[in-house]
C-alpha positions as CSV (number, residue, x, y, z in Angstrom):
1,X,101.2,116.2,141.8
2,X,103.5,113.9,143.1
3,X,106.5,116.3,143.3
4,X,104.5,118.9,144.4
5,X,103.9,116.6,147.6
6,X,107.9,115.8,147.8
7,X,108.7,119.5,148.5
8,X,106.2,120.2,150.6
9,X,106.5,120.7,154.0
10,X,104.3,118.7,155.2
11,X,105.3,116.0,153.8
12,X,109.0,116.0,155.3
13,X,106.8,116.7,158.7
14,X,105.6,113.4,158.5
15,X,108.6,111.4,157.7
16,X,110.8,110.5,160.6
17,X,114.2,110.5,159.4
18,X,115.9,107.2,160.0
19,X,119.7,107.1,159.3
20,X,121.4,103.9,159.3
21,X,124.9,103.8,160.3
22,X,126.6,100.6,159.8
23,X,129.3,99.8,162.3
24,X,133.1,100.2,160.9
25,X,134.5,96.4,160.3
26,X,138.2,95.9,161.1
27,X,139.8,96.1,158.5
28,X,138.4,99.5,157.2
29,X,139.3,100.8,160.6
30,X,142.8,99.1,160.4
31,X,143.1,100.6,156.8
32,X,142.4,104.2,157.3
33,X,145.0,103.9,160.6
34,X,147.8,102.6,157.9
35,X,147.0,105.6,155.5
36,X,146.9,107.9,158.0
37,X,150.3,106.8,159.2
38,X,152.1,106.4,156.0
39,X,150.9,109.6,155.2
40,X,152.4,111.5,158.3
41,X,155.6,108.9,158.0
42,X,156.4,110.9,154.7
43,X,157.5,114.0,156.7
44,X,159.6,112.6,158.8
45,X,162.0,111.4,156.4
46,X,163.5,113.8,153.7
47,X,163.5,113.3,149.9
48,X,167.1,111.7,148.4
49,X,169.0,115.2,147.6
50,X,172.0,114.5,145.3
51,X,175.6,115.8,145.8
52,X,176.4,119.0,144.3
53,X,180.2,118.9,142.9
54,X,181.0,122.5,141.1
55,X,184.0,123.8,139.8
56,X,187.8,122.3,139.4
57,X,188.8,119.3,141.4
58,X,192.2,120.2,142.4
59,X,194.3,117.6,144.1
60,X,198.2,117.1,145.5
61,X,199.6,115.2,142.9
62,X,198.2,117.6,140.1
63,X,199.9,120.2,141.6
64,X,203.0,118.6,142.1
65,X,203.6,118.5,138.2
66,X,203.7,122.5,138.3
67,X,207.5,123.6,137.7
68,X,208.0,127.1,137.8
69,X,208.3,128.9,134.1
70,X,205.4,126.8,132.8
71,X,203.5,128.4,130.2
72,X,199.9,129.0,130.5
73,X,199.3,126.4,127.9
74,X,201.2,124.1,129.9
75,X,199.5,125.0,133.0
76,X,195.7,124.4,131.6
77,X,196.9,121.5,130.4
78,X,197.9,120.2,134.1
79,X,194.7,122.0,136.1
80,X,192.1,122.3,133.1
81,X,190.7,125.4,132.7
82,X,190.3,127.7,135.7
83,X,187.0,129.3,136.6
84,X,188.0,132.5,137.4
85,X,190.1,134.1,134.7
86,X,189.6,138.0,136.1
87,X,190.1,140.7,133.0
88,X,191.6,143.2,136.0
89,X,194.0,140.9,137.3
90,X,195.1,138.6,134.0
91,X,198.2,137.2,136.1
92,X,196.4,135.3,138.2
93,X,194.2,132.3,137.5
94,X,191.7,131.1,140.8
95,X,190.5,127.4,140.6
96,X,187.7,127.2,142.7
97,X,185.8,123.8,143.7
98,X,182.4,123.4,146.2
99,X,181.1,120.4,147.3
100,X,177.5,120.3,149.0
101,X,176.5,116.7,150.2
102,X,172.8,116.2,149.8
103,X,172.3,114.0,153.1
104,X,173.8,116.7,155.0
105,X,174.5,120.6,155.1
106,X,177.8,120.8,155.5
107,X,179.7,122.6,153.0
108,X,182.8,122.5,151.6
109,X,185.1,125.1,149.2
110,X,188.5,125.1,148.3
111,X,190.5,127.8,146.1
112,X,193.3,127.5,144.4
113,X,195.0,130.6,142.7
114,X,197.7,130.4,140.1
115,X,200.2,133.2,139.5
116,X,202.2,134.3,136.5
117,X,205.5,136.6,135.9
118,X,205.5,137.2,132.0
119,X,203.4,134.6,131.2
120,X,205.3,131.4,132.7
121,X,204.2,130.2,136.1
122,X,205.7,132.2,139.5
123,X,203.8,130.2,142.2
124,X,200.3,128.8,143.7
125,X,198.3,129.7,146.6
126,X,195.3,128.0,148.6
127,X,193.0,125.8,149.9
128,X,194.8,122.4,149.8
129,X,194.3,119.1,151.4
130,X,197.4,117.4,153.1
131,X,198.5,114.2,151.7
132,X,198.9,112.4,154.4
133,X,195.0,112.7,155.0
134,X,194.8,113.7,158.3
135,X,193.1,117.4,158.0
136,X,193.8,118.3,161.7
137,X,197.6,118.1,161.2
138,X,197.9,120.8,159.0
139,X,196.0,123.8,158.3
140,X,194.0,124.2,155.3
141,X,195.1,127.5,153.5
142,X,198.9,127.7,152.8
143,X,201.4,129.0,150.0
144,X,202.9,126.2,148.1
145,X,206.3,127.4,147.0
146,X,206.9,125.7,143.4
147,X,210.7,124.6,143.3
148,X,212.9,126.3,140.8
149,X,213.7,124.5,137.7
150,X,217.6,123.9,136.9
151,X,219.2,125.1,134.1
C-alpha cells in the first residue's frame, strides 16, 4: 500500500518540491578555476619530442684520412658502413645523415657519396660542412678533390 501511494500521482501533487542548493564556498570555487586552467594550460605547451639522428655522421676530419686508391675495406673502415650501397651502381657508395630536432621543425640532410675506379677510391662528393664553422661562407654541396698519393 505504501508504494502504491509513492507512484501515484497524487501523491507527487501534493508534495511541493523543495531543492536546497547550498552556496559554493571559496575554495571549491577557487579549485574548480585551478583545474580548469591547468587543464587548458596543457595545450598550450607541447609534449618533450626527442631528436631524431639517422644515418652516418660524416665530418671534415674523417674525410680527410681518404687517400685516393683506398680499398673498400679501407674505406668502411674510415666512414663505417654506407647506407646506400645501390646493386645498379656498385661504384658508388652514398652516406646519408638526417637530423630532425624535436623542439623545432627544422630539418637537416646531408649526403655524402663515395666513388670507386677498380675497386680503390677515385673521389668524394656532397653535403659537407666547412671547417671553419661559419656555414654562410661557403656553400654546402661541393666536390672534394682527394689528393693523389705519391709513389
Amino acid at each position: 500500500m505504501f508504494a502504491a501511494m509513492l507512484y501515484s500521482p497524487i501523491f507527487f501533487e501534493n508534495q511541493q518540491p523543495q531543492i536546497m542548493r547550498p552556496t559554493p564556498s571559496f575554495a571549491s570555487v577557487f579549485a574548480a578555476i585551478a583545474a580548469a586552467l591547468a587543464l587548458t594550460a596543457c595545450s598550450f605547451f607541447a609534449p618533450y619530442r626527442i631528436d631524431i639522428r639517422q644515418g652516418n655522421y660524416i665530418d671534415d676530419a674523417m674525410l680527410e684520412q681518404l687517400k685516393p686508391g683506398m680499398t673498400r675495406e679501407q674505406v668502411r673502415f674510415a666512414l663505417g658502413s654506407p647506407l646506400v650501397a645501390d646493386v645498379f651502381h656498385s661504384d658508388r657508395w652514398d652516406y646519408v645523415y638526417r637530423f630532425k630536432p624535436g623542439n623545432r621543425d627544422k630539418e637537416e640532410q646531408r649526403t655524402v657519396s663515395v666513388f670507386f675506379v677498380n675497386d680503390k677510391l677515385d673521389r668524394v662528393e656532397g653535403d659537407i660542412t666547412p671547417a671553419s664553422g661559419d656555414k654562410a661562407a661557403e656553400p654546402r654541396a661541393r666536390v672534394i678533390e682527394v689528393p693523389k698519393a705519391k709513389n
